[in-house]
C-alpha positions in Angstrom: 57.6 -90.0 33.8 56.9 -86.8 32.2 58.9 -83.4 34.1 56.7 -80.6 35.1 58.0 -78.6 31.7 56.1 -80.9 29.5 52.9 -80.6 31.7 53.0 -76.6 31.4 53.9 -77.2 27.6 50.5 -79.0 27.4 48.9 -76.6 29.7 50.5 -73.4 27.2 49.7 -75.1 23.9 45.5 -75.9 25.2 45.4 -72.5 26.5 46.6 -70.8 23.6 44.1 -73.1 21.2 41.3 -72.2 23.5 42.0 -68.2 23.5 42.3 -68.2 19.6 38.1 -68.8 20.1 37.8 -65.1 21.9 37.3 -62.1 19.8 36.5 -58.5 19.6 34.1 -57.0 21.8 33.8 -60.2 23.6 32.9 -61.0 27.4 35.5 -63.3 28.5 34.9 -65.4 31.9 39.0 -66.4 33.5 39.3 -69.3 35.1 41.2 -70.1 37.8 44.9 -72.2 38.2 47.8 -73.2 36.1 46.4 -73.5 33.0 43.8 -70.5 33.1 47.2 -68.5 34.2 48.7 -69.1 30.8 45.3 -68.6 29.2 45.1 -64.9 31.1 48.9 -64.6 29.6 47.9 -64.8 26.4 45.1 -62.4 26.6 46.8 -59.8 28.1 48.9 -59.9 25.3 46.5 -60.3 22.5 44.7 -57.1 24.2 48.3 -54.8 24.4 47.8 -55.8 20.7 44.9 -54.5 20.4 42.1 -56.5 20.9 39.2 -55.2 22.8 37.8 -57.7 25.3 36.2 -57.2 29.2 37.3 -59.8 30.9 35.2 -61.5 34.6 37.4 -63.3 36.7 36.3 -66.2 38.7 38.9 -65.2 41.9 41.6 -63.1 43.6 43.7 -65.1 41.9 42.8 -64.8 38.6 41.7 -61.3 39.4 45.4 -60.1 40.3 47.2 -61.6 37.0 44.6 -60.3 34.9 45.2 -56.8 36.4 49.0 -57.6 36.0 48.4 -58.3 32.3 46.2 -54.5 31.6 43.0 -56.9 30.6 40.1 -54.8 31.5 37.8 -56.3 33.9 34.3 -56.5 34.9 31.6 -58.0 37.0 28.8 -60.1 36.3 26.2 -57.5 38.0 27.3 -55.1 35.1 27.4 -57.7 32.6 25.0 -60.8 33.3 25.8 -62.5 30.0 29.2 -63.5 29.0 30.6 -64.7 25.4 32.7 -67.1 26.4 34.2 -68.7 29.4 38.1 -70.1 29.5 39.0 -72.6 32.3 40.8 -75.8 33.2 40.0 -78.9 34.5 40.9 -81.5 37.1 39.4 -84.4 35.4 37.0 -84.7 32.1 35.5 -87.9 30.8 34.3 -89.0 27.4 31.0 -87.0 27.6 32.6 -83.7 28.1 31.5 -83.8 32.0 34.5 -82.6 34.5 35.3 -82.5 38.1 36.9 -78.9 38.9 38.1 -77.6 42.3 41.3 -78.0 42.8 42.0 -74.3 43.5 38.7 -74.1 45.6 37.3 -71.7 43.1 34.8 -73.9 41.6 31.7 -72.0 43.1 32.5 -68.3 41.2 33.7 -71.0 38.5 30.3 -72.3 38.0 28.1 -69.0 38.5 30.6 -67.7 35.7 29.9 -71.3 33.6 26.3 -71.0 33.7 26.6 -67.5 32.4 27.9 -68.1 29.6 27.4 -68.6 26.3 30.2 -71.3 25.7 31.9 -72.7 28.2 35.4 -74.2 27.2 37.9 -76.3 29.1 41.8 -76.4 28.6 43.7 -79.2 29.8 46.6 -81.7 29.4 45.8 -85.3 27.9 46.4 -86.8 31.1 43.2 -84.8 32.5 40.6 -87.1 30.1 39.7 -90.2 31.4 37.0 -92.6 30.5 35.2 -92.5 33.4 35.9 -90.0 36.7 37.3 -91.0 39.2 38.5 -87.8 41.0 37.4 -86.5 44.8 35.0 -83.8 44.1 35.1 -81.0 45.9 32.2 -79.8 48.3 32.5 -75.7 48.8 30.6 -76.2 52.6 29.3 -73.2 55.3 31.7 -73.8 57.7 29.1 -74.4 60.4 27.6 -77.1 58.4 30.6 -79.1 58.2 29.6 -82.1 60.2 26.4 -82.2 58.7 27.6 -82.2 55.0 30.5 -85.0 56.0 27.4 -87.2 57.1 25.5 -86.7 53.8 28.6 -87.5 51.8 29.3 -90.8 53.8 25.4 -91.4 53.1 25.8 -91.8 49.5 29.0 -93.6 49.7 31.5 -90.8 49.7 34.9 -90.4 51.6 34.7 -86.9 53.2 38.0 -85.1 53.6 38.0 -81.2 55.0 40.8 -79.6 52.9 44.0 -78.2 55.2 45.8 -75.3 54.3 49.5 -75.4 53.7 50.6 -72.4 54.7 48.2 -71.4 57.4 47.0 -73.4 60.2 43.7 -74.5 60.0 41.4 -75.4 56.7 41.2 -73.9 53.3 39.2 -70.8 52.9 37.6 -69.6 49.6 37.2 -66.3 48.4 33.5 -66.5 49.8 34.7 -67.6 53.2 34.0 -71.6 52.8 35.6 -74.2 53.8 36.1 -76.9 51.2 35.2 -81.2 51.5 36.8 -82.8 49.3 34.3 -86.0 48.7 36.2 -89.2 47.0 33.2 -91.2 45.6 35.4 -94.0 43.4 34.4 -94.7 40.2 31.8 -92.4 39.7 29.8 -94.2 36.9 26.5 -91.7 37.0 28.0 -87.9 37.6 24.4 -86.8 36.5 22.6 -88.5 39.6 25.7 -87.7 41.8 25.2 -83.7 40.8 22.0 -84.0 41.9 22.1 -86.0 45.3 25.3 -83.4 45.7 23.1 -80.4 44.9 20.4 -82.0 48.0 23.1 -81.8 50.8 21.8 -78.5 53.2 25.1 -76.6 54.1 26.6 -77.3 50.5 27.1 -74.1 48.9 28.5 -75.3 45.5 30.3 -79.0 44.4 33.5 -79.0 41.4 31.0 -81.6 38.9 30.2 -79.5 35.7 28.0 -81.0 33.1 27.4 -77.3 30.5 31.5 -77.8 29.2 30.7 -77.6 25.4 34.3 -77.9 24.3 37.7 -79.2 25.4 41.3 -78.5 23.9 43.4 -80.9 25.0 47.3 -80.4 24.9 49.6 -83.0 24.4 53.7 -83.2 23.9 53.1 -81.6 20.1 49.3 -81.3 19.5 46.2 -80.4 20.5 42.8 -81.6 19.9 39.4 -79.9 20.4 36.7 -82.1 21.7 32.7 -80.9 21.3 29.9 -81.8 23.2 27.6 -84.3 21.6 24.5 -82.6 21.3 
């Protein structure tokens, strides 16, 4: 079984593929979790070196270490269109379409996505699977809950409202959600899914994205860069 040193070696060597794609003058969307953390690393160092980037994080979190690093930030009201947006992944299949959510900022996540001009994933090679198979996760009005946990049953999903660990009570996200997380099986259509997903009233935002146009995937002492097939 691989150690947790090996995981963050492929997390470090597909962020650090995926930042060599950012340049000069470039608006720069940060992700949010384990791998984005070494991808906002990297920047901030790149940009003590000189390199002249705004960057548009995607949550508190990200918001906090990219402060830490000296990356100059923005928002999307002052800048509507973004280069290029850096992020991991909880799952990706063949066809470049992921599940994300794990850190329950996949709703800034996707506004950011859909702003930009590329949109590229970093993750280890144990994230890429042929077909998904990961709980998605629902970003829910917290007075909708019941209502949303019925529509997921509906269409065949197992509802599960995410707990906190260190508070009592659910998870919160930055926009004062709770979070479902919705395990569907096999999902062998995520198209149709996003859109019977996107139909639930009370559902703010779900973790399927189907705009990643590339991939760097990290392994023990490699990484490979998967494209969208256009």
């Amino acid at each position: 079984m691989k150690g947790q040193s090996t995981h963050d070696h492929e997390k470090k060597a597909s962020a650090l593929s995926a930042v060599s794609l950012v340049r000069d003058g470039m608006i720069v969307g940060i992700g949010t979790g384990s791998t984005a953390a070494f991808a906002i690393s990297e920047l901030g160092r790149l940009v003590a070196d000189g390199l002249d980037i705004t960057g548009i994080p995607t949550s508190y979190q990200s918001e906090i270490l990219a402060a830490q690093q000296k990356i100059p930030l923005t928002t999307l009201l002052e800048h509507p269109e973004i280069d290029i947006a850096l992020d991991g992944a909880d799952q990706i299949d063949k066809n470049l379409v992921a599940i994300k959510g794990g850190g329950a900022a996949h709703a800034k996540e996707k506004v950011i996505a859909s702003a930009a001009s590329i949109v590229v994933l970093m993750v280890g090679e144990a994230k890429v699977v042929p077909l998904l198979d990961h709980a998605v996760p629902i970003e829910v009005l917290p007075y909708a809950v019941t209502l949303v946990e019925r529509e997921v049953r509906a269409l065949g999903g197992v509802p599960n409202l995410r707990m906190a660990v260190h508070k009592d009570g659910p998870v919160v996200t930055d926009n004062g959600n709770f979070v479902i997380d919705s395990d569907f099986g096999t999902i062998d259509d995520p198209r149709r899914l996003n859109d019977e997903i996107d139909a639930i009233v009370g559902a703010v935002e779900h973790g399927i994205f189907l705009n990643v146009d590339e991939v760097h995937i990290g392994g023990t002492d490699w990484v490979r860069v998967l494209t969208r097939r256009e």
